[in-house]
N, C-alpha and C positions, 0 to 999 in steps of 0.2 A: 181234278180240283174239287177237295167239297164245300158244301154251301157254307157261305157264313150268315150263323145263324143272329138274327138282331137282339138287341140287349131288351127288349118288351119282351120278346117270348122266351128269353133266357129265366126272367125274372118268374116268370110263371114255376117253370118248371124246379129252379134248385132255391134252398132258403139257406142263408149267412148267420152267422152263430159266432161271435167273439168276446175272449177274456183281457179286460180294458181295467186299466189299474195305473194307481198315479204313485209314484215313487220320493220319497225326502233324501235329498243325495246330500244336500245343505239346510239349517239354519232356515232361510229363504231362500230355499229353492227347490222348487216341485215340477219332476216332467212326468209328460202323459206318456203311456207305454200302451201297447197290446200283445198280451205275448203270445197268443194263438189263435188261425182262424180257421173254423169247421162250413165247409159247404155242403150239404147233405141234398139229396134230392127230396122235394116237398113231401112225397107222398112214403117216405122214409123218416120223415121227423118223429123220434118217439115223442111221449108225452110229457116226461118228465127233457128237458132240455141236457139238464146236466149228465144224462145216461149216456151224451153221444161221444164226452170225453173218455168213456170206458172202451167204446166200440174199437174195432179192426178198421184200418181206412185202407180206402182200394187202391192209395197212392196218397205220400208226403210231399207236399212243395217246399223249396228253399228259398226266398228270394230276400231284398234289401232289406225293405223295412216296411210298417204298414202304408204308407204314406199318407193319402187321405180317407182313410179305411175311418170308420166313426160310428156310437150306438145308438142306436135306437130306443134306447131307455136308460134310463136315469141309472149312472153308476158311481158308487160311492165306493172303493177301493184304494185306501190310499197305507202306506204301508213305507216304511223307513228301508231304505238301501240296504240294511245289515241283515233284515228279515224277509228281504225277500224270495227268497227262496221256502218261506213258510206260507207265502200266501197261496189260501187254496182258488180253485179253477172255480169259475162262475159263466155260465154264457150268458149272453143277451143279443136279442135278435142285434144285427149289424145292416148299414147300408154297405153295399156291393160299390165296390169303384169299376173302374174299364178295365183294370188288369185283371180282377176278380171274373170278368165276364172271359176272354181266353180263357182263364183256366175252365170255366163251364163249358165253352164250345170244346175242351179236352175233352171233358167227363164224357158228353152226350155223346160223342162218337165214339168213345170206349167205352163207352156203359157202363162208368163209373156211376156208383151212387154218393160215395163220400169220401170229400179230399181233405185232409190237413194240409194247412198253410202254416208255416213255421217262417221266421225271420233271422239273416245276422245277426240284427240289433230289433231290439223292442220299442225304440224309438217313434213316438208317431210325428212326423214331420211330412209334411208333402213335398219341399224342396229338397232336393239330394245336397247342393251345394251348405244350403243349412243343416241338414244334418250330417254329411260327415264336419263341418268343424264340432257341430253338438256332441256327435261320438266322441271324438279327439280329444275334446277337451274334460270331457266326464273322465275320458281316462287318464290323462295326461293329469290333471289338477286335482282329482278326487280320488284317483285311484278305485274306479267305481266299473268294472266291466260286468256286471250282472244287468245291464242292461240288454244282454246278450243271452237266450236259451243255450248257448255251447259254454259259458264260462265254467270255473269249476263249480262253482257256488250250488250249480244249477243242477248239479248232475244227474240227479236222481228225477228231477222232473222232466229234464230230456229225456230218460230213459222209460219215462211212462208215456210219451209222446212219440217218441221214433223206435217205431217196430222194426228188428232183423228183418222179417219176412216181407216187409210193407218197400213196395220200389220208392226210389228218393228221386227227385224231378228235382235238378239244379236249374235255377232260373233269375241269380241274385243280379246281374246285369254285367258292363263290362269294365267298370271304373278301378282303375286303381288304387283309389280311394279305402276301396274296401279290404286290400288284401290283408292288412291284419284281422281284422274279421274274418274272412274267408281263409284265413291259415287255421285259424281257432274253430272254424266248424268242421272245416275236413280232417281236424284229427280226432274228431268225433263219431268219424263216417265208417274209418277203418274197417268196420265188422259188418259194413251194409254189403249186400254181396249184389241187389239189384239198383245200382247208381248208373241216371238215366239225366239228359239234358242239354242243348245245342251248344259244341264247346266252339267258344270263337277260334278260327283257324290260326294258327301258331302261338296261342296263349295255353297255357298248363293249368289255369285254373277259372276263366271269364266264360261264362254261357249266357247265352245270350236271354234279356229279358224278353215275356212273355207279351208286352206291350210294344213294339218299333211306332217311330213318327211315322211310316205309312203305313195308308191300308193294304195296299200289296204285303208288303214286310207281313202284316198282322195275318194276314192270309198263309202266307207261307210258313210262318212260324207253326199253328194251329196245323196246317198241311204235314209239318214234317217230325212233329212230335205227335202226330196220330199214327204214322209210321214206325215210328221210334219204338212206342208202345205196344204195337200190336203186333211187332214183329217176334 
């Protein structure tokens, strides 16, 4: 069993980088989005921030959505539904939540230096229950699925973010909620040849998130996808 390492000295060692941007889906109505999150090891941060979106990452995450992922600086990013897919990538330092801290106890036992966190949905909600109806309904009433890095809208800046050669860590959780989401990312996945991540046992497409209600769960989790990896 390896140690689990605390979220103080986690923070030391990796630094959070996200691109945070508010979307006009209506008239009056504006949601908060983030559509990608970089954890880079500290003493790897170039200088210019924006360089690290060009970089090789040692490993992609896939999971729901940001939940309570949020920036550390003031961001002004707002951009109408139709164009978004023109908006360009900006980081700004990010606070780390608890699910962000697994994926660090990932890194340090694989000696990753830098992970891209990609999502389903771009959505920043902290409640699941609130946001899949938020999903549903954006698409279902608006006809708005670019809230999602896998729709088509988006193609081409998926494809500057999810490297062939980069392994992909499924980790979106196990709701059914999701599965139109999660149909729309896996036929995106087709040509990843390193597809990696805890598939819940007799589900074809549910892996299990990186965060479980216990600490045991959260131990094992981190235990068995350091395995997964290095194998």
């Amino acid at each position: 069993m390896i140690e689990f390492i605390p979220a103080d000295e986690l923070k030391c060692k990796f630094s959070v980088f996200g691109h945070f941007y508010s979307v006009q889906v209506a008239p009056k109505r504006l949601v908060e989005c983030r559509s990608v999150l970089e954890i880079v090891e500290s003493d790897h941060v170039p200088k210019k921030t924006a360089a690290i979106s060009n970089r090789k990452p040692d490993a992609v995450f896939i999971m729901m959505n940001p939940g309570s992922s949020r920036p550390l600086a003031e961001v002004n990013n707002r951009i109408h539904s139709k164009a978004i897919h023109e908006l360009p990538i900006s980081l700004v330092p990010t606070k780390p939540d608890t699910t962000q801290y697994q994926v660090m106890r990932l890194m340090h036992y694989c000696e990753w230096q830098h992970v891209r966190v990609l999502n389903l949905s771009d959505l920043r909600c902290p409640k699941s229950g609130v946001f899949f109806k938020q999903f549903k309904a954006l698409e279902a009433e608006l006809s708005f699925d670019a809230h999602s890095v896998f729709s088509n809208l988006r193609k081409d800046e998926l494809g500057l973010k999810l490297i062939d050669a980069v392994p992909v860590i499924r980790a979106w959780g196990l709701s059914p909620h999701l599965d139109p989401l999660i149909d729309r990312c896996l036929s995106r996945l087709t040509n990843i040849k390193a597809i990696k991540g805890l598939m819940k046992e007799g589900s074809p497409n549910k892996f299990l998130h990186p965060l479980p209600s216990l600490q045991l769960q959260k131990v094992e989790w981190v235990n068995r996808m350091v395995e997964q990896c290095q194998c």
